[in-house]
C-alpha positions in Angstrom: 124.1 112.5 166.3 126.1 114.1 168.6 125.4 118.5 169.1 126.8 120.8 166.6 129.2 122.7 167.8 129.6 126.5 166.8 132.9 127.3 165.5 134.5 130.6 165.7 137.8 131.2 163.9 138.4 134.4 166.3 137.2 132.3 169.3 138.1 128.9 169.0 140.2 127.3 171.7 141.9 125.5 168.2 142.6 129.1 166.8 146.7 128.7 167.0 146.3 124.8 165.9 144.9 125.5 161.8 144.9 122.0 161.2 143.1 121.2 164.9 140.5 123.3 163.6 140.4 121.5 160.1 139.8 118.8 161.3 137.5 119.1 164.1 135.3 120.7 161.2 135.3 118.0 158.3 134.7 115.7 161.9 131.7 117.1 162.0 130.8 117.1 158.3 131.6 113.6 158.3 129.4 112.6 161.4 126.5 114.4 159.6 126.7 112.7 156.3 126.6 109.2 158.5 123.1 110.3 160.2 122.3 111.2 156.2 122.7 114.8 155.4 124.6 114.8 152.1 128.2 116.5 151.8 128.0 119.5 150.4 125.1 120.7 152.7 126.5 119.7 155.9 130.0 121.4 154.6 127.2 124.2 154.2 126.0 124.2 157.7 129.1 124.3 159.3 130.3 126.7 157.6 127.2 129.2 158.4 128.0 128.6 162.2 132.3 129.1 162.4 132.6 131.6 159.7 135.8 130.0 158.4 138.1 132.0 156.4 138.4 130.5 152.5 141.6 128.8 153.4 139.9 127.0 156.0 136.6 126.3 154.3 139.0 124.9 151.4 141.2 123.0 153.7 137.8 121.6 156.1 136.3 120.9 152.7 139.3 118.6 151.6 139.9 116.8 154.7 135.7 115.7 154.7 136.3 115.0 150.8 139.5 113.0 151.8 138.1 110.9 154.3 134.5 110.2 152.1 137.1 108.0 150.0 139.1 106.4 152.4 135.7 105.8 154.7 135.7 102.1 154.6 139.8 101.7 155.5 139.4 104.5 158.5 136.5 102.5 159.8 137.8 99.3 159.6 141.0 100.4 160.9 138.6 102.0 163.7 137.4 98.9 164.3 140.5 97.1 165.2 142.2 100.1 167.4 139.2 100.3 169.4 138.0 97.9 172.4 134.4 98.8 171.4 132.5 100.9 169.2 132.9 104.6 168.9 129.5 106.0 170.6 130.1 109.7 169.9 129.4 110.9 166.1 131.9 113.6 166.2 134.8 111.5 167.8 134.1 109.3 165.1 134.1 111.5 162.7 137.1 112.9 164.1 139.4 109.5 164.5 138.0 109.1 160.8 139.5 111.9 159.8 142.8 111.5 161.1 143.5 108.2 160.1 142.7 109.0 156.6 145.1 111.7 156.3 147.5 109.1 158.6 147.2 106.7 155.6 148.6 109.1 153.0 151.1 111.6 154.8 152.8 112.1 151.6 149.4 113.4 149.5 148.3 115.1 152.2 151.2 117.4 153.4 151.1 117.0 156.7 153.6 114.6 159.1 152.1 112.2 161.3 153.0 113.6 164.4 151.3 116.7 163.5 148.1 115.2 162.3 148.1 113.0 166.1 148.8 115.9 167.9 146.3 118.1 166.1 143.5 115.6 166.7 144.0 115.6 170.0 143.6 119.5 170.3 140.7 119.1 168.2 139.1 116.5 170.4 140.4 119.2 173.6 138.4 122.1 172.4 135.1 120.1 172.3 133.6 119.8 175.7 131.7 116.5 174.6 134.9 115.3 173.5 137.6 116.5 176.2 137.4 113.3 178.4 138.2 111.1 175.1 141.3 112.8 174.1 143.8 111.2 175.8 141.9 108.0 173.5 142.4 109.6 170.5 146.0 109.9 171.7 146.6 106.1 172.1 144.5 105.5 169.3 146.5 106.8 166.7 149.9 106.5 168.0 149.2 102.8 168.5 148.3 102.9 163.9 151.4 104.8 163.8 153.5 101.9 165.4 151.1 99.1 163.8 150.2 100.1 160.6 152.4 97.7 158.8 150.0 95.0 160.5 147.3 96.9 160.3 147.0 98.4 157.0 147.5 94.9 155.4 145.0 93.3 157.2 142.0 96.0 156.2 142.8 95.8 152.7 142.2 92.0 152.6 138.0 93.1 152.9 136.6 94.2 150.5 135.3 97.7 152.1 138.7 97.9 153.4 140.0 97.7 149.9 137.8 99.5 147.6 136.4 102.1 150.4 132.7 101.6 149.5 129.9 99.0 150.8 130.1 95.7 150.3 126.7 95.5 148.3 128.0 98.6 145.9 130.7 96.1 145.6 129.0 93.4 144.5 126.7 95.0 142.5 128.9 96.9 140.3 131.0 93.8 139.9 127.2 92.0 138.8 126.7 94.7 136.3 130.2 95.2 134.6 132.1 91.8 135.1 135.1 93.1 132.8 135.5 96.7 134.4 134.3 96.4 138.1 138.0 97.1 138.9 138.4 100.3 137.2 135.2 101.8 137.8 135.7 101.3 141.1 138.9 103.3 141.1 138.0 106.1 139.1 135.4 106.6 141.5 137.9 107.3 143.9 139.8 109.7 142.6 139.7 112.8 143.0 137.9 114.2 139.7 138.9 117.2 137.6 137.7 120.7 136.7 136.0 120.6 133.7 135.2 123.5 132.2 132.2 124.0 128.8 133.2 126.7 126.4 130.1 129.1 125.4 130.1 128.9 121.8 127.9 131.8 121.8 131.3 134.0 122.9 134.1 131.6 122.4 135.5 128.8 120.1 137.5 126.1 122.0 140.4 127.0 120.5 140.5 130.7 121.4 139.4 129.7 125.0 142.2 127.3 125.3 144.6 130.3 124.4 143.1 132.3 126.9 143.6 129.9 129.4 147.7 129.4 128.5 147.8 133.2 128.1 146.7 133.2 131.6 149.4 130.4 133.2 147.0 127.8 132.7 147.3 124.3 131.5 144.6 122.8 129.9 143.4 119.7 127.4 140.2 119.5 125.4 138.1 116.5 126.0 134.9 116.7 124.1 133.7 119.7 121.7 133.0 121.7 124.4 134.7 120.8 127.1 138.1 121.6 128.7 140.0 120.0 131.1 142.4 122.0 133.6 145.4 120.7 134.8 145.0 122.0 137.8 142.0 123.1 139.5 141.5 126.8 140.4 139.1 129.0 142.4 136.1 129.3 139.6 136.5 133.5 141.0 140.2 132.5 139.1 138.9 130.9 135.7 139.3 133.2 133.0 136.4 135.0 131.6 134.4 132.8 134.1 132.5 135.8 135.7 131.9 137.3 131.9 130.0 133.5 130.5 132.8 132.5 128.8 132.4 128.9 130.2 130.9 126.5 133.0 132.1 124.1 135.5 130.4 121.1 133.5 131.6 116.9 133.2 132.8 116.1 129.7 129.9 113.2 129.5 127.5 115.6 130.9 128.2 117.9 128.0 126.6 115.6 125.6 123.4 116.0 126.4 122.6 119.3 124.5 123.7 118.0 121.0 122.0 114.7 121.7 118.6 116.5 121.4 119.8 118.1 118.0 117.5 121.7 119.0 116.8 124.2 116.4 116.2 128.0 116.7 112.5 128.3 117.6 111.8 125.4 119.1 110.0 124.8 122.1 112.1 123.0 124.6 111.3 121.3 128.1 114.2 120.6 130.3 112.6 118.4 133.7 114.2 118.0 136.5 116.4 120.9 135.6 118.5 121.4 138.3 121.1 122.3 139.0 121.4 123.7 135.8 124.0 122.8 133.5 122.4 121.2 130.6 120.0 124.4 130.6 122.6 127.0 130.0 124.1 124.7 127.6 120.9 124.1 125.5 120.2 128.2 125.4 124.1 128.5 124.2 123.7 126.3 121.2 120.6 127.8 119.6 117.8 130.8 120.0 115.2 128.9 121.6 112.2 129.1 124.0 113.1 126.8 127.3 111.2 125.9 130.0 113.2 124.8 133.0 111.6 122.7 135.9 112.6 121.8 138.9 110.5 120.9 142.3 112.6 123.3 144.4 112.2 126.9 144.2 116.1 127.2 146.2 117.8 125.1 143.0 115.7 126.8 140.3 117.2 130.2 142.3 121.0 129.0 141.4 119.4 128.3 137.8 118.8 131.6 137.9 122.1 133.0 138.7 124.1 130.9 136.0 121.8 132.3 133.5 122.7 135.7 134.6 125.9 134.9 134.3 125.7 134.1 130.6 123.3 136.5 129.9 120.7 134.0 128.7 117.0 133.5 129.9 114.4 130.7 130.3 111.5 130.4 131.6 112.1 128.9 135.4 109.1 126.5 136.7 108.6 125.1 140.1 106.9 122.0 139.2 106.4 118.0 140.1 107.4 116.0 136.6 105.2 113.2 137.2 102.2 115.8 137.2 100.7 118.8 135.0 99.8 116.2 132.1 96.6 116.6 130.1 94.4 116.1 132.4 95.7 119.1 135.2 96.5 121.8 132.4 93.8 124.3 133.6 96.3 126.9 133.9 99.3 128.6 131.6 102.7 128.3 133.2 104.2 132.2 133.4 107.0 134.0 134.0 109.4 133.8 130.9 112.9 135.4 131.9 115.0 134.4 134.8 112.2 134.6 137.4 110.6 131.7 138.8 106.9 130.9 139.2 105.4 129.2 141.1 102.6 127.1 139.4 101.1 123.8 140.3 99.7 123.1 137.0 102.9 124.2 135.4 102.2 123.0 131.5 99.9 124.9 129.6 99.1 122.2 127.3 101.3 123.3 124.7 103.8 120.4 122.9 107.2 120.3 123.4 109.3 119.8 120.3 111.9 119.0 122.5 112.2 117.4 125.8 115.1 116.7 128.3 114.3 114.2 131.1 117.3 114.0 133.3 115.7 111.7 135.6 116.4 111.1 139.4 118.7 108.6 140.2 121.2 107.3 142.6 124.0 109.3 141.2 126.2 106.1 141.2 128.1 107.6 138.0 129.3 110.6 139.9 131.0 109.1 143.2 134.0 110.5 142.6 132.7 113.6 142.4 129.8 113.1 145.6 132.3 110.2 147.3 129.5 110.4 150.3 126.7 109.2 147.9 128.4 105.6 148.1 127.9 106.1 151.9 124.3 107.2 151.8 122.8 105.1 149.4 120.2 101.8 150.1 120.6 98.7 148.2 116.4 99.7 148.1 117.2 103.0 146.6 117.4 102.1 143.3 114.4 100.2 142.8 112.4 103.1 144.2 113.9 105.7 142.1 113.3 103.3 139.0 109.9 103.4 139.7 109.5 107.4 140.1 111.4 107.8 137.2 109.1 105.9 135.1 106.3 107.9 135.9 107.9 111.1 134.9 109.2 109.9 131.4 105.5 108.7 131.3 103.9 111.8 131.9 106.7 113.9 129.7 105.9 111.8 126.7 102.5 113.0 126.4 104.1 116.5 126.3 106.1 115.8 123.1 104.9 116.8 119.5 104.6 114.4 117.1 108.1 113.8 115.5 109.9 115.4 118.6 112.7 113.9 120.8 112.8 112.8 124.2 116.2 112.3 125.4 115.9 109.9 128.4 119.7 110.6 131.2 120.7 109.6 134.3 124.1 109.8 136.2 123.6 106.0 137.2 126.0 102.9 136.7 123.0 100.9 137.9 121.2 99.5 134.6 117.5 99.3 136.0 118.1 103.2 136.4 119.3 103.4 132.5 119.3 100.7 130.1 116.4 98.6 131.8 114.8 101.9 132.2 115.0 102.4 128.2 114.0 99.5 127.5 111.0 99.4 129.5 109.9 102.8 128.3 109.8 101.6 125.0 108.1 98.5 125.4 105.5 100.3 126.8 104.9 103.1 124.3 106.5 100.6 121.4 103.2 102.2 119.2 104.6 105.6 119.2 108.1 105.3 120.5 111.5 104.7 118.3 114.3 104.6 120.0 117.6 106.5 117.8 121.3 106.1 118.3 122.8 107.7 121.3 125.8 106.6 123.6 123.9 104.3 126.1 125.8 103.2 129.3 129.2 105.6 129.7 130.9 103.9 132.4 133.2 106.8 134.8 136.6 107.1 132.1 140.2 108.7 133.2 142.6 108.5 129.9 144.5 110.8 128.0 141.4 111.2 125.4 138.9 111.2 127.4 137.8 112.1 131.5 134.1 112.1 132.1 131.9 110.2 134.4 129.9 107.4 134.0 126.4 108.9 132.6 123.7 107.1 130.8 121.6 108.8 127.3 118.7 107.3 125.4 117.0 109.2 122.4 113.7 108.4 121.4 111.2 110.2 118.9 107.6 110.2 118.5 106.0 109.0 115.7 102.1 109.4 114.6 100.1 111.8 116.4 98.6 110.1 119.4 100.4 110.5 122.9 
């Protein structure tokens, strides 16, 4: 990919054009997440290097989000306003950018001849990209008089159409014959703040008060959860800073009743970050959690939350798939919010309790992570299958005898959930019995209900072997 640029709000040759700047920033959050760096961590490095005040991180941030869902219509447009392929990551990035703001003046507040004009300043203050401005110019004033033609013409493909890969495509349309469609678009849309109420300081109802005392519109979704009508700054959420609530997903707030954990217990939750179902666990009952995670920087923001509401865990840096029986020389340390660093992070004690959130592909989350659908191998999912079925392995021989193992994923893909289930049980069929939870959620947007599309299996051990 093409060099990163540093970007100084003071210094900036765009530092009069805002939306030059804008967009010359989420070009180059865009160009990274097409040589693989995620979203939110290429948002992250550009950020570190221009300094951006909030108003521009914000306005960057939705401009990259923007075009992440309108990918596959920008580039096929691309494709036809170009004579040949795009060679520079960032100019890509950047015609991206601008023709998926170009497609939706109206949503995205700004006029056409603005957004042209600004791209062109944008393209200006790059050196790399100086000599192609006067492209970008023709480029988009030649949609602008087209797009009738145009616009039409992508939508008949199905990338053009749906704005993910063709083999997503197909393979959500494989798995859920009756609902590709809507999956599809929920997944594009943009998703909304959901908050989960700490019972330990709130009820839902008082919460929801505090939020209309406070201006706020709001809709309970679940027994915990609360939907804003309109998302805010979480520095502007009421009693946010205090543990009142959490930025969590309706479906993702099931997870913590699913395991049904009583003061007392002793409670595993793998794979733990980045954190949500942790906090929520410690806010339902007085237990003793053990929270692992592979990467000492997530366990860190673990950390924080549970400083926030005032709870504590013990914090383990840790591989899933290892520390069974056989590696268990050592006890894990460090109860509290601090993290240690262990390899043989189980000290052989049972779990009476045990939350596997297993990696997956996140295909249940797109509309929240629209790049995933643009980083994401058709191979992924068989690998991450595979991994996964060597951590629920390894975790079962943590569990007491009569404890639960609740088995989730954020995957629409069912050899990542239901396969995955099924398969676990098969092979521990002697020991294993598999109890009523919701199965496949598939990504919802109604006036009852606004999650996304999660997966949950509950099993308990009988007998006492492992």
């Amino acid at each position: 990919m093409g060099r990163l640029i540093k970007l100084d709000v003071t210094q900036s040759p765009t530092k009069n054009d805002p939306l030059a700047f804008h967009l010359y920033g989420a070009a180059q959050a865009v160009a990274q997440v097409k040589s693989g760096t995620a979203l939110p961590p290429a948002l992250h490095r550009i950020f570190l290097d221009s300094s951006p005040s909030p108003q521009a991180r914000g306005a960057i941030q939705d401009i990259a989000y923007r075009t992440m869902r309108q990918l596959g219509l920008a580039e096929g447009l691309l494709a036809l306003l170009t004579v040949k392929p795009v060679q520079l990551p960032v100019l890509q990035g950047l015609l991206s950018c601008a023709l998926a703001l170009l497609v939706d003046t109206e949503e995205c507040g700004y006029d056409a001849f603005t957004i042209v004009n600004q791209a062109v300043d944008a393209a200006a203050s790059d050196p790399d990209m100086a000599h192609a401005k006067g492209m970008v110019n023709a480029v988009l004033r030649r949609f602008l008089r087209e797009q009738a033609v145009l616009l039409p013409q992508v939508r008949k493909t199905p990338a053009g159409h749906w704005n993910y890969p063709v083999w997503w495509i197909d393979r959500i349309r494989d798995a859920y014959p009756d609902h590709w469609q809507a999956i599809l678009q929920t997944g594009n849309r943009q998703p909304p703040l959901t908050l989960r109420i700490n019972q330990r300081k709130t009820s839902l109802p008082d919460y929801l008060q505090m939020l209309h005392d406070a201006g706020l519109e709001a809709t309970a979704v679940g027994p915990f959860a609360v939907k804003l009508h309109k998302a805010i700054p979480v520095a502007q959420i009421p009693g946010f800073a205090d543990g009142f609530c959490s930025v969590q997903d309706a479906a993702a707030q099931l997870a913590a009743p699913l395991l049904d954990v009583q003061p007392g217990m002793r409670v595993l939750d793998a794979c733990a970050a980045p954190g949500g179902k942790t906090g929520h666990l410690l806010e339902i009952a007085d237990i003793a959690l053990s929270a692992l995670d592979h990467d000492p920087k997530r366990l860190r923001r673990i950390a924080e939350n549970l400083t926030r509401l005032q709870l504590s865990a013990s914090l383990l840096i840790g591989d899933a798939r290892l520390g069974g029986l056989k590696s268990a020389e050592a006890g894990a340390k460090d109860i509290g919010n601090n993290i240690g660093n262990n390899s043989n992070w189980w000290d052989g004690r049972r779990f009476d309790r045990i939350l596997a959130d297993l990696p997956c592909t996140a295909s249940g989350i797109v509309r929240r992570h629209p790049d995933i659908r643009w980083l994401r191998r058709k191979t992924d999912t068989a690998q991450l299958a595979t991994l996964s079925a060597g951590i629920l392995d390894n975790l079962w021989q943590m569990l007491e005898p009569n404890g639960k193992l609740l088995l989730a994923t954020c995957s629409l893909w069912p050899q990542e959930s239901e396969q995955q289930a099924v398969a676990f049980g098969v092979r521990h069929h002697h020991n294993a019995v598999r109890l009523p939870a919701p199965g496949q959620l598939l990504p919802t947007v109604d006036a009852q209900q606004d999650h996304d599309g999660l997966f949950y299996a509950l099993f308990q051990k009988t007998g006492t072997g492992i």
